[in-house]
PyMOL Python script that loads the backbone (N, CA, C, O; Angstrom):
from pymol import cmd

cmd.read_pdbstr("""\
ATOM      1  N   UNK A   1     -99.817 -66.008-124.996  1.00  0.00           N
ATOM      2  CA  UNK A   1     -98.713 -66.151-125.912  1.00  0.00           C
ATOM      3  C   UNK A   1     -97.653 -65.077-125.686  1.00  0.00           C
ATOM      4  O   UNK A   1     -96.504 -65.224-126.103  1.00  0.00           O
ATOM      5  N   UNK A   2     -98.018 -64.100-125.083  1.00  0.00           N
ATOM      6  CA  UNK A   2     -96.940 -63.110-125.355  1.00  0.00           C
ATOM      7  C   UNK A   2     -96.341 -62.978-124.391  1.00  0.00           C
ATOM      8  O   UNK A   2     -95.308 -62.318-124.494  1.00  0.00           O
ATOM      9  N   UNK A   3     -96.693 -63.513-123.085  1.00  0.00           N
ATOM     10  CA  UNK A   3     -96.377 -63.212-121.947  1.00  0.00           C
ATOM     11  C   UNK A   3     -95.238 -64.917-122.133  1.00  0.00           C
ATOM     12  O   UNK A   3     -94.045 -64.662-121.964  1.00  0.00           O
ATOM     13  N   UNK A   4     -95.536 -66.437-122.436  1.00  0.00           N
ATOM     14  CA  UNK A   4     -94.543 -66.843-122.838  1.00  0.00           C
ATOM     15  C   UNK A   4     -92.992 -66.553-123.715  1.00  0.00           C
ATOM     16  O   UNK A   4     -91.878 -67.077-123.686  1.00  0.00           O
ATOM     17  N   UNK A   5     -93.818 -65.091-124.700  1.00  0.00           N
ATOM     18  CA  UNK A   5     -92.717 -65.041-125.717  1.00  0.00           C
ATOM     19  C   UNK A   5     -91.782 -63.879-124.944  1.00  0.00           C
ATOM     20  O   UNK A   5     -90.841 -63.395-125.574  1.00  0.00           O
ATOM     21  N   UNK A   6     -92.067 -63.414-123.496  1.00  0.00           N
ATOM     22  CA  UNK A   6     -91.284 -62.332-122.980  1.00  0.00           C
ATOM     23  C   UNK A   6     -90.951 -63.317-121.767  1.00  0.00           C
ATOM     24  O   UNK A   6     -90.115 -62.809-121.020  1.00  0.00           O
ATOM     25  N   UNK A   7     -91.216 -64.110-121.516  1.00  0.00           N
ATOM     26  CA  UNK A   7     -90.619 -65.456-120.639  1.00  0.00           C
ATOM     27  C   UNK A   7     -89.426 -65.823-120.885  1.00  0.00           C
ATOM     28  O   UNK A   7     -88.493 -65.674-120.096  1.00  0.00           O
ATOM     29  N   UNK A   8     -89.303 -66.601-122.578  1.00  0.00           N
ATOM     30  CA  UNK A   8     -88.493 -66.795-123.341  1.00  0.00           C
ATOM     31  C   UNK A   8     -87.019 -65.707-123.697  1.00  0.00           C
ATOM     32  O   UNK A   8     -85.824 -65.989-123.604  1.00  0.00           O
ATOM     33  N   UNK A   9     -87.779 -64.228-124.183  1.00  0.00           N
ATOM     34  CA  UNK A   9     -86.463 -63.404-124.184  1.00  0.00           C
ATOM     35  C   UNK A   9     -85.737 -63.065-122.846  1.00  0.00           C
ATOM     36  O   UNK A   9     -84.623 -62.545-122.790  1.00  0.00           O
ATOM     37  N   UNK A  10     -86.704 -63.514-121.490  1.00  0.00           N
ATOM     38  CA  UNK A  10     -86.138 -62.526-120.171  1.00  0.00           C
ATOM     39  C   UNK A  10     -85.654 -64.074-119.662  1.00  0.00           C
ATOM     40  O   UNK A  10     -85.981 -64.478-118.546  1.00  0.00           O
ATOM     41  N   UNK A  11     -85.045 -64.692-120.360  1.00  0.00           N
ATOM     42  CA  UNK A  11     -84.661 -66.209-119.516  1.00  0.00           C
ATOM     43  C   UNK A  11     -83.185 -66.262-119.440  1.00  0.00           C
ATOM     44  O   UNK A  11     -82.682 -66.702-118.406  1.00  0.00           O
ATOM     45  N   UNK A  12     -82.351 -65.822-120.521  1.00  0.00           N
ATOM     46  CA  UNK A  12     -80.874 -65.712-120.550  1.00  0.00           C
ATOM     47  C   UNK A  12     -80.443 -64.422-119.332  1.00  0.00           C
ATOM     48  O   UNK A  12     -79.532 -64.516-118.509  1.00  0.00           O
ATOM     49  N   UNK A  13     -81.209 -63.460-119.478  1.00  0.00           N
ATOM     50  CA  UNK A  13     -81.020 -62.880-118.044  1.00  0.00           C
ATOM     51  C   UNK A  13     -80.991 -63.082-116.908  1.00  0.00           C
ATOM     52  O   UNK A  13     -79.958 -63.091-116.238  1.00  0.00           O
ATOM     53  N   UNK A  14     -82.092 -63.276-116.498  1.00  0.00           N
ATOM     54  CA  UNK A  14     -81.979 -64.951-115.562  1.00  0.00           C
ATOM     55  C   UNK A  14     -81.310 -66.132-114.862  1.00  0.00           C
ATOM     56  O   UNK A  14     -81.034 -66.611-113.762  1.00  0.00           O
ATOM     57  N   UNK A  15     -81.211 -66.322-116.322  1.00  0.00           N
ATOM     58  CA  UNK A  15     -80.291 -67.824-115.711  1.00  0.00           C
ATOM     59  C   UNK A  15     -78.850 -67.064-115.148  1.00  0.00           C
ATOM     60  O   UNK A  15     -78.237 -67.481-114.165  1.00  0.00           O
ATOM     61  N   UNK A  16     -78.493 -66.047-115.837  1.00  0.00           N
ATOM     62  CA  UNK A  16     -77.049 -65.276-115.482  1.00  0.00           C
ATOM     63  C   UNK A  16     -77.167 -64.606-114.313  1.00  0.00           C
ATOM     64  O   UNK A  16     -76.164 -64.816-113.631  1.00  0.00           O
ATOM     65  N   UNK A  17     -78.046 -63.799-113.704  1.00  0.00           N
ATOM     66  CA  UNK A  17     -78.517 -63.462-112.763  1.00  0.00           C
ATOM     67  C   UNK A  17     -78.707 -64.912-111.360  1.00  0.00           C
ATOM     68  O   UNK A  17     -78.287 -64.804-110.208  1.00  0.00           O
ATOM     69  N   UNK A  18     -79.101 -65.574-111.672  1.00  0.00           N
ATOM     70  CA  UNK A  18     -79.186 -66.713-111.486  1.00  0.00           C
ATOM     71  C   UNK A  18     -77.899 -67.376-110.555  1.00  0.00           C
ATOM     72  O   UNK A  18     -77.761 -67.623-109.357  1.00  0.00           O
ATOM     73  N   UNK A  19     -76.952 -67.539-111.896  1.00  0.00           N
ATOM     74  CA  UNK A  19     -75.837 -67.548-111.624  1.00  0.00           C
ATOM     75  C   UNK A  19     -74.617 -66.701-110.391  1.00  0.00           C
ATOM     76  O   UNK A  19     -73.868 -67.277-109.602  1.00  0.00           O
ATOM     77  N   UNK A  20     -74.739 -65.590-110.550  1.00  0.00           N
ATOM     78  CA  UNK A  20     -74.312 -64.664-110.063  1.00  0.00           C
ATOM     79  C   UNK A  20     -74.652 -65.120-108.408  1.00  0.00           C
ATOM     80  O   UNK A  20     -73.846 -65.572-107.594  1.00  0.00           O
ATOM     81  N   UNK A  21     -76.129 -64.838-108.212  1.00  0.00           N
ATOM     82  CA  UNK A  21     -76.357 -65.423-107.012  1.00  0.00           C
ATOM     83  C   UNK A  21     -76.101 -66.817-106.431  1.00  0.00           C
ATOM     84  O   UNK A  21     -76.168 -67.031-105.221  1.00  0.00           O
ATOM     85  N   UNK A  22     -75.811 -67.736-107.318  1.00  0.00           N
ATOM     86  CA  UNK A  22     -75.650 -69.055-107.015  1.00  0.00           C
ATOM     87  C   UNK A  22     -74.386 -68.930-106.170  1.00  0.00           C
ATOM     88  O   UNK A  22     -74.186 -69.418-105.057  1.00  0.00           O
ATOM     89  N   UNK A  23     -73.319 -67.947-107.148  1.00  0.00           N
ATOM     90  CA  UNK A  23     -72.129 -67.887-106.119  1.00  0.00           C
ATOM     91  C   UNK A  23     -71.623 -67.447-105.382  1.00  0.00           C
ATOM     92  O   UNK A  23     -70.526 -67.826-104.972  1.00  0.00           O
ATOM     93  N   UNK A  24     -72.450 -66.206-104.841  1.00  0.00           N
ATOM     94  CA  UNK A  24     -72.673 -65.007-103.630  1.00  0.00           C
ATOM     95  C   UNK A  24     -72.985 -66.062-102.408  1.00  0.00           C
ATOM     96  O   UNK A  24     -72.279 -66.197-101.408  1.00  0.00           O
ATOM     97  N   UNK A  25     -74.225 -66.798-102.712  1.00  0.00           N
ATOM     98  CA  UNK A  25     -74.578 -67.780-101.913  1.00  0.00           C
ATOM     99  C   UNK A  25     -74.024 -69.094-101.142  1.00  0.00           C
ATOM    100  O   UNK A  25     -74.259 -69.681-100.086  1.00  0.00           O
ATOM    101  N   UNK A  26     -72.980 -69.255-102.483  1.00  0.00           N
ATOM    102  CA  UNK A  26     -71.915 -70.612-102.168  1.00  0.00           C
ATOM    103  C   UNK A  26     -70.691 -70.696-101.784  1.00  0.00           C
ATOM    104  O   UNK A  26     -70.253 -70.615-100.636  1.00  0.00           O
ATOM    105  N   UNK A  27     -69.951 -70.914-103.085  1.00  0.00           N
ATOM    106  CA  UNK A  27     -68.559 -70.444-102.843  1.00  0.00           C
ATOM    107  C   UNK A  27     -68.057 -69.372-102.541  1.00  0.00           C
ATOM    108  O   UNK A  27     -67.052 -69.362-101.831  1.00  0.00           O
ATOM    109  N   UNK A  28     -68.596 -68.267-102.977  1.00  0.00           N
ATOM    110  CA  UNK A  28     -68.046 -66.712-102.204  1.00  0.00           C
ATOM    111  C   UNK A  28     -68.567 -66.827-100.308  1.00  0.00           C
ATOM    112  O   UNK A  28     -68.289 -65.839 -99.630  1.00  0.00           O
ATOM    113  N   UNK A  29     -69.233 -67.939 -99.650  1.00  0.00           N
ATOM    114  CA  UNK A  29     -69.652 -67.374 -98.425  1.00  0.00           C
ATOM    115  C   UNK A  29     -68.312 -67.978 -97.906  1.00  0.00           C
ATOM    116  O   UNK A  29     -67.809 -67.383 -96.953  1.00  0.00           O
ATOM    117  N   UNK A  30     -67.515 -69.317 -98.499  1.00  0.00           N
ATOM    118  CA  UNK A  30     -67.131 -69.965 -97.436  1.00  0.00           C
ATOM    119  C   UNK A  30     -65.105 -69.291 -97.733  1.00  0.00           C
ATOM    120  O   UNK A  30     -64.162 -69.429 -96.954  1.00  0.00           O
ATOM    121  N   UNK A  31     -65.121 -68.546 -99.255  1.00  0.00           N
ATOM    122  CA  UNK A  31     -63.883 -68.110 -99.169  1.00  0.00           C
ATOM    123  C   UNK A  31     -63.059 -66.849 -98.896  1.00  0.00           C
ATOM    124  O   UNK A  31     -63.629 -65.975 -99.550  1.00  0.00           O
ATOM    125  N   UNK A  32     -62.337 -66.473 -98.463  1.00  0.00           N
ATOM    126  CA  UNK A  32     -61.627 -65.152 -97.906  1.00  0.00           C
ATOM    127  C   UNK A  32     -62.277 -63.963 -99.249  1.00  0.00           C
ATOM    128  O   UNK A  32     -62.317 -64.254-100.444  1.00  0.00           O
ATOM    129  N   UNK A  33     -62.660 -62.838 -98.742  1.00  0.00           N
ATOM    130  CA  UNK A  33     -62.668 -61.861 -99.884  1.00  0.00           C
ATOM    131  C   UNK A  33     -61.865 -61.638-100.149  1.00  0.00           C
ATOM    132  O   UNK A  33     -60.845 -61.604 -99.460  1.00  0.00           O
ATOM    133  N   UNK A  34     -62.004 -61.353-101.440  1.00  0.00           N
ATOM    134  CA  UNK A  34     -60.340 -61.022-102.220  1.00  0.00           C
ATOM    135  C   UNK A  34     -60.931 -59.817-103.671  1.00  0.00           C
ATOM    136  O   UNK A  34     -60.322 -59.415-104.662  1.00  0.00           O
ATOM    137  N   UNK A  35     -61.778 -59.661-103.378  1.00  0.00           N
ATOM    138  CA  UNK A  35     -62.742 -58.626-104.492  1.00  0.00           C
ATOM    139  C   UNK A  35     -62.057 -57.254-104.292  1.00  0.00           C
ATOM    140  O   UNK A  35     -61.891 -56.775-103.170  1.00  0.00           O
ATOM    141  N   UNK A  36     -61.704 -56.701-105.328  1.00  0.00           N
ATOM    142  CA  UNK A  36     -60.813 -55.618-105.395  1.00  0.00           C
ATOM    143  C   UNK A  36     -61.371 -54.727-105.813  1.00  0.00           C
ATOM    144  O   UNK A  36     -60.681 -53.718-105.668  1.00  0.00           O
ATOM    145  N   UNK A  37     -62.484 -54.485-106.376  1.00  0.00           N
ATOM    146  CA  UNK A  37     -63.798 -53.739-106.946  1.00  0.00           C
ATOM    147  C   UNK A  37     -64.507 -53.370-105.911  1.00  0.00           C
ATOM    148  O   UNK A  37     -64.312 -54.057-104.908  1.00  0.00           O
ATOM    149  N   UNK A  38     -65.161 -52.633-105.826  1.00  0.00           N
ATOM    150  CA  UNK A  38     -66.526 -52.279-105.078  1.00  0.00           C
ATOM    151  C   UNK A  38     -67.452 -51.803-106.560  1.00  0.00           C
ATOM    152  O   UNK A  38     -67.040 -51.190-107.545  1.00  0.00           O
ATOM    153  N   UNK A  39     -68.576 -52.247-106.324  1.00  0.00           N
ATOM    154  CA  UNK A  39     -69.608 -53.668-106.244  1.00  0.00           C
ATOM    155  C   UNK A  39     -68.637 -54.879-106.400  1.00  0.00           C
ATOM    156  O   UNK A  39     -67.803 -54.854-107.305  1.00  0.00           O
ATOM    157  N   UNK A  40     -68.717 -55.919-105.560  1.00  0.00           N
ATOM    158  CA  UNK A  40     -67.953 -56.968-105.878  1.00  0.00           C
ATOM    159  C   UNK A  40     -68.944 -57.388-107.055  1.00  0.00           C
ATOM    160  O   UNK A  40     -70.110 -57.180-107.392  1.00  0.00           O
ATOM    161  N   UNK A  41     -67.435 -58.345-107.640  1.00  0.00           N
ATOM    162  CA  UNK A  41     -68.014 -58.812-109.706  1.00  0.00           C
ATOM    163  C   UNK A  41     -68.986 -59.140-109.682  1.00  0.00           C
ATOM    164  O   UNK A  41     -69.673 -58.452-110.438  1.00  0.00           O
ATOM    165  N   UNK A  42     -69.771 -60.215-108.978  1.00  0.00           N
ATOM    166  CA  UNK A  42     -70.737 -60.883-108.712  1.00  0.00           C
ATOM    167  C   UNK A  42     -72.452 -59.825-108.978  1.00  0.00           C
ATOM    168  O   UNK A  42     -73.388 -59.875-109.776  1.00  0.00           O
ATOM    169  N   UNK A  43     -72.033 -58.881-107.662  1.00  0.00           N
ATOM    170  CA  UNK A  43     -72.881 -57.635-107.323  1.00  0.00           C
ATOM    171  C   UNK A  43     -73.260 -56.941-108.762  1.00  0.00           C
ATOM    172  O   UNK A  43     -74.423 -56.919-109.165  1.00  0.00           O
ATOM    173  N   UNK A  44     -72.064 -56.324-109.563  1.00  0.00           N
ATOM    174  CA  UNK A  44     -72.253 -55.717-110.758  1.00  0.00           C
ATOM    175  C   UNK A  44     -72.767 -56.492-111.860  1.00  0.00           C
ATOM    176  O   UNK A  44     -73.613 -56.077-112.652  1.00  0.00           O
ATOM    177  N   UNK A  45     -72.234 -57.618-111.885  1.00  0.00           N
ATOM    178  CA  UNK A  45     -72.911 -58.667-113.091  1.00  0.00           C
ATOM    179  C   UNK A  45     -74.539 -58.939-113.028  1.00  0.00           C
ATOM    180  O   UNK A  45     -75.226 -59.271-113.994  1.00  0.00           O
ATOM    181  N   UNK A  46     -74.957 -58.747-111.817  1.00  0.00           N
ATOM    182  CA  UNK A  46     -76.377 -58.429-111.364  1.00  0.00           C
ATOM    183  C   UNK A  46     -76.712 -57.199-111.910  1.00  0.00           C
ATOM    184  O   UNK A  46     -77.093 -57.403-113.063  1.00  0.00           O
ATOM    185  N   UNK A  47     -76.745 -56.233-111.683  1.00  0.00           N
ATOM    186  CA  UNK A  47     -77.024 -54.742-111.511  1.00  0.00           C
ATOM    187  C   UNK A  47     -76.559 -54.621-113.528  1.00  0.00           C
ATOM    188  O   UNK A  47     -77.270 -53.953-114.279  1.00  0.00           O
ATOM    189  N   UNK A  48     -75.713 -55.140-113.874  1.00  0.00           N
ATOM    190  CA  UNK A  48     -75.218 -54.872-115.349  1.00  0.00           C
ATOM    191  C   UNK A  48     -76.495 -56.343-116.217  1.00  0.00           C
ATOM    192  O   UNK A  48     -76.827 -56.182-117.392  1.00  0.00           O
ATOM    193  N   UNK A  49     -76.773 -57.018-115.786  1.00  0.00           N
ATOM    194  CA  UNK A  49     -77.952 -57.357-116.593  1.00  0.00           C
ATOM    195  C   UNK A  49     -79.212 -56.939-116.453  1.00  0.00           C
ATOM    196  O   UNK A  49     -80.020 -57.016-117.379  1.00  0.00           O
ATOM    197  N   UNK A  50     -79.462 -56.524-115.444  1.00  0.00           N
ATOM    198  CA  UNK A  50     -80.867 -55.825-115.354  1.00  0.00           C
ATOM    199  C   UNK A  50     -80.802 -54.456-115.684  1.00  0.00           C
ATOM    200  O   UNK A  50     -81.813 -53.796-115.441  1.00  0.00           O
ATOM    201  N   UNK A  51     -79.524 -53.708-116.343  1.00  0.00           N
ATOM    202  CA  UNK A  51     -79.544 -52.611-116.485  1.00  0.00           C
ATOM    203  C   UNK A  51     -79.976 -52.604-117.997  1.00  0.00           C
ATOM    204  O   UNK A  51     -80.931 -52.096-118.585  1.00  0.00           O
ATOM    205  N   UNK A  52     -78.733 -53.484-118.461  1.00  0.00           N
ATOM    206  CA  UNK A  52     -78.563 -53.640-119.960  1.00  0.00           C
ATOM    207  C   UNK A  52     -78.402 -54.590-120.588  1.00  0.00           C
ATOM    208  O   UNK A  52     -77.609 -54.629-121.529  1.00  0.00           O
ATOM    209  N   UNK A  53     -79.333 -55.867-120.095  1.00  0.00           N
ATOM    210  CA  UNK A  53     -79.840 -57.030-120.782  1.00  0.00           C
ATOM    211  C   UNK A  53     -78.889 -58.207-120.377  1.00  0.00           C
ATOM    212  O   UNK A  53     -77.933 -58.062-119.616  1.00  0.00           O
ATOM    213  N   UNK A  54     -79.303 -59.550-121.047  1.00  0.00           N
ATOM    214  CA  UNK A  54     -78.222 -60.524-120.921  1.00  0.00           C
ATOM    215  C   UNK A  54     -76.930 -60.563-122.057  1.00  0.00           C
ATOM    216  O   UNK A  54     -75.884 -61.170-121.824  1.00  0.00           O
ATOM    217  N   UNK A  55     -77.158 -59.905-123.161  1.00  0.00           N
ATOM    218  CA  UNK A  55     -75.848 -59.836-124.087  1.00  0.00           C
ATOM    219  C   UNK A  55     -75.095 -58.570-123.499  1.00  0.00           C
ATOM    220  O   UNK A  55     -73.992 -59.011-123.177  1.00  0.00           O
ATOM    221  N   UNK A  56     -75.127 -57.522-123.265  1.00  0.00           N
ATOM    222  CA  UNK A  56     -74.812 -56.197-122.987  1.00  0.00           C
ATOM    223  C   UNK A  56     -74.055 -56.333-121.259  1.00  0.00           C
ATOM    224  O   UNK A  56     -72.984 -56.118-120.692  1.00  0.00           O
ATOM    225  N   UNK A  57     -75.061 -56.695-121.045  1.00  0.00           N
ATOM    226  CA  UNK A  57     -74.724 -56.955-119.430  1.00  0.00           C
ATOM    227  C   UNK A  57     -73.733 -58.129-118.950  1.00  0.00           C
ATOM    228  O   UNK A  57     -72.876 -58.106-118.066  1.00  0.00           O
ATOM    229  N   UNK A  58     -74.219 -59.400-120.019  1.00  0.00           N
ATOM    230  CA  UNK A  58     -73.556 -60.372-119.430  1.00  0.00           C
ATOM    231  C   UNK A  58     -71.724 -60.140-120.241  1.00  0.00           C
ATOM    232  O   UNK A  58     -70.835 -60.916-119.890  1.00  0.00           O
ATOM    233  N   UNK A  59     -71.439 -59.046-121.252  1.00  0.00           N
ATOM    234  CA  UNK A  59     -70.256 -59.056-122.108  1.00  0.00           C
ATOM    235  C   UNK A  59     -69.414 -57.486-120.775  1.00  0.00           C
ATOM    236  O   UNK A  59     -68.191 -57.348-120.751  1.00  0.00           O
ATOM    237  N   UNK A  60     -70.305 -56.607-119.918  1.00  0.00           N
ATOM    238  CA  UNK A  60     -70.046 -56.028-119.287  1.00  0.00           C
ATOM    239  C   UNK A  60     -69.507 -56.830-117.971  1.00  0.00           C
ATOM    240  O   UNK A  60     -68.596 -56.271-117.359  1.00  0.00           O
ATOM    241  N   UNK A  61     -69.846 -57.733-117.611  1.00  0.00           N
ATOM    242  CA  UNK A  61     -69.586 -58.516-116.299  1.00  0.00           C
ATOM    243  C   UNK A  61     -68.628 -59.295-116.747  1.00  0.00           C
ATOM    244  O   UNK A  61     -67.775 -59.318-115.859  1.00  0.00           O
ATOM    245  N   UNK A  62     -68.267 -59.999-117.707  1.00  0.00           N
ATOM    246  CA  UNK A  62     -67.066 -60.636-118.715  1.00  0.00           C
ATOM    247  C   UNK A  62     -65.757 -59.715-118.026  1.00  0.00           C
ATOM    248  O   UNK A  62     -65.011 -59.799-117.051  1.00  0.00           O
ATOM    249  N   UNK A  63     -66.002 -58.735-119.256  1.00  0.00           N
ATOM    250  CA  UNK A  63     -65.262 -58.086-119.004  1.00  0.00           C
ATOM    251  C   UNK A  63     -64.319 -57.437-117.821  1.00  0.00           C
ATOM    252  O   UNK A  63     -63.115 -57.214-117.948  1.00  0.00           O
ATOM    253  N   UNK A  64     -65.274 -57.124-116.395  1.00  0.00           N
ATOM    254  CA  UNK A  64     -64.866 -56.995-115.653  1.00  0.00           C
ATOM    255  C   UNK A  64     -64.683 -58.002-114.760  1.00  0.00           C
ATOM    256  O   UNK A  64     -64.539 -57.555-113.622  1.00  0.00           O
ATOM    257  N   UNK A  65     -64.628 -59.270-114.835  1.00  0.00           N
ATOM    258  CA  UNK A  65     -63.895 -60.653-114.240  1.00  0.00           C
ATOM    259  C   UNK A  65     -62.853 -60.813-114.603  1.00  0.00           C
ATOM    260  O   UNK A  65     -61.944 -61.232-113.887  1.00  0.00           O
ATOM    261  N   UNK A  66     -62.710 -60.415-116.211  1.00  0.00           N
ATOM    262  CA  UNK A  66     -61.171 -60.172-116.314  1.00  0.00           C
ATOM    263  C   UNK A  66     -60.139 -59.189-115.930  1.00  0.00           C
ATOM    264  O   UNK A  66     -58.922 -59.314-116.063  1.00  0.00           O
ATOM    265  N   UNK A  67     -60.933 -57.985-115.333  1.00  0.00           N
ATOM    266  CA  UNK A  67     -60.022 -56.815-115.035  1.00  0.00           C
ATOM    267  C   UNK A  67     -59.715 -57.389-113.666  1.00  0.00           C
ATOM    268  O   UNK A  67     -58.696 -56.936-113.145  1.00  0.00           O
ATOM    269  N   UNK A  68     -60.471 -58.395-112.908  1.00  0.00           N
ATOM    270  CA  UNK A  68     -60.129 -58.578-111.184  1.00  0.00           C
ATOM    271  C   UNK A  68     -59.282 -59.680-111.584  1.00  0.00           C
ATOM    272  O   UNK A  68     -59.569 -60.761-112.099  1.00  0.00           O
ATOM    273  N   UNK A  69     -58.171 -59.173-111.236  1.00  0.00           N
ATOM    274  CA  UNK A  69     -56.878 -59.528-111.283  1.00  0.00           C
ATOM    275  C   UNK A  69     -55.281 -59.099-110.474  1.00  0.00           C
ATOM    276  O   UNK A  69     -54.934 -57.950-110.750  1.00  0.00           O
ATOM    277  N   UNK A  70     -54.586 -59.644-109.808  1.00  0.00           N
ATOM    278  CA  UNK A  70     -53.839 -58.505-109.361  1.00  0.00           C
ATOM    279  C   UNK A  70     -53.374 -57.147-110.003  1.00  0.00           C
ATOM    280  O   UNK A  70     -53.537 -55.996-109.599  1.00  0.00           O
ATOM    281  N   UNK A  71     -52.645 -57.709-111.307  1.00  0.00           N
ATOM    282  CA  UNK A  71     -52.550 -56.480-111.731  1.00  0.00           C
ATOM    283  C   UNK A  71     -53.342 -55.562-112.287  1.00  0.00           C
ATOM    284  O   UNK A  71     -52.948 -54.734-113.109  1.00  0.00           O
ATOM    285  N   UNK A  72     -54.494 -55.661-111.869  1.00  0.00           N
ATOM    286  CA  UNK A  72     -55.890 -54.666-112.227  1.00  0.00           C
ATOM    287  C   UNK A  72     -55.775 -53.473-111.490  1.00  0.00           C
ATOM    288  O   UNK A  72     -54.996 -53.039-110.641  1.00  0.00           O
ATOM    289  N   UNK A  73     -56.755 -53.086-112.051  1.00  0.00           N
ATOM    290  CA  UNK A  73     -57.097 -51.866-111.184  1.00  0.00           C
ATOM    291  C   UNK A  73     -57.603 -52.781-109.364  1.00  0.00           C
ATOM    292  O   UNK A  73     -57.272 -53.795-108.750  1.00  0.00           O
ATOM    293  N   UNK A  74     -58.770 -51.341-109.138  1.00  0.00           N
ATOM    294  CA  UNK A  74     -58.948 -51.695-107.771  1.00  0.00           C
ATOM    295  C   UNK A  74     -60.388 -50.584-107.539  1.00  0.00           C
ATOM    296  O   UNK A  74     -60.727 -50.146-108.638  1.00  0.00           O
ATOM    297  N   UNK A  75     -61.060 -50.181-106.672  1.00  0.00           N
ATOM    298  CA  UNK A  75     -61.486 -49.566-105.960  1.00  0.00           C
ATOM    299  C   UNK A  75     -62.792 -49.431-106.648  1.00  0.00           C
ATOM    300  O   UNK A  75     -62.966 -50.291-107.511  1.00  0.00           O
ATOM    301  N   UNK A  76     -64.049 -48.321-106.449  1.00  0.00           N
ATOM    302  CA  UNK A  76     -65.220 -47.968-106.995  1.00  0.00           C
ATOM    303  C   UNK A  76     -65.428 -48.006-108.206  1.00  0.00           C
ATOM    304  O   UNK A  76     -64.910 -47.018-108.726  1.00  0.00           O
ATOM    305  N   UNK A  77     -66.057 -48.817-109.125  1.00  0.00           N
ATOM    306  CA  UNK A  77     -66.250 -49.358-110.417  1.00  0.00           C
ATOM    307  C   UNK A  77     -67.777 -49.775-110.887  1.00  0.00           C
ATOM    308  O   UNK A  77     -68.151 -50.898-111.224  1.00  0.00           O
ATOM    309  N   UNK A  78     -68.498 -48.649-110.820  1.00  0.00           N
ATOM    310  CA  UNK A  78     -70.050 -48.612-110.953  1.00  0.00           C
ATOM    311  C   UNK A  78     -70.321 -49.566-113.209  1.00  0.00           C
ATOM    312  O   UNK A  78     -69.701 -49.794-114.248  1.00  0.00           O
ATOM    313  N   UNK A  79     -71.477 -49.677-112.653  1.00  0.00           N
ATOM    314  CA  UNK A  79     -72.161 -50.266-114.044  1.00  0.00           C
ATOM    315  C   UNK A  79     -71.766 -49.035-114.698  1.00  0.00           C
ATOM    316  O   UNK A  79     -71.482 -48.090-113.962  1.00  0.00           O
ATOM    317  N   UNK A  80     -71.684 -48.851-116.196  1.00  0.00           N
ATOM    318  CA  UNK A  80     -71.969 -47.821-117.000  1.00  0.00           C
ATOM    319  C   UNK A  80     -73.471 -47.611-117.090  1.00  0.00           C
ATOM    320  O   UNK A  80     -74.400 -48.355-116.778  1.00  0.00           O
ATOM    321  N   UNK A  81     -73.448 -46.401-117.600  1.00  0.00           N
ATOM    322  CA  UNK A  81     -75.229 -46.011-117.827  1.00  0.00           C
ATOM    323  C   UNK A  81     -75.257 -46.384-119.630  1.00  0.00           C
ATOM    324  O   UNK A  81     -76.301 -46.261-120.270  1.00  0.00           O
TER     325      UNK A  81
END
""", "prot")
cmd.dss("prot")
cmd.show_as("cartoon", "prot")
cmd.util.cbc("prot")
cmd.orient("prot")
């Protein structure tokens, strides 16, 4: 039972994680980089849910999809601790 009920909470992580790789794998192989960040978004949205969950992590990776933008910033942009 408990090992289902930590199945259940570690699944929205997951699937976002999930995600992330779905498009490292797909559409990011076949289009020009254009990632203005280092970790590209993808990379950090990984590294930001396994740091600090799927609400925390996945509102941290949000966030920074919206900063990659031209008029964004640019350059080394680590997870927060």
């Amino acid at each position: 039972m408990k090992k289902a009920l930590a199945f259940l909470v570690s699944l929205p992580g997951l699937l976002l994680i999930l995600g992330a790789r779905a498009w490292q794998l797909g559409p990011s192989r076949i289009m020009p980089p254009t990632c203005r960040y280092a970790p590209s978004c993808s990379q950090y949205a990984i590294v930001a849910v396994r740091k600090h969950g799927a609400i925390k992590g996945g509102w941290l990776a949000f966030k920074r999809i919206l900063r990659c933008q031209p008029w964004g910033g640019h350059g080394y942009d680590p997870v927060p601790d």
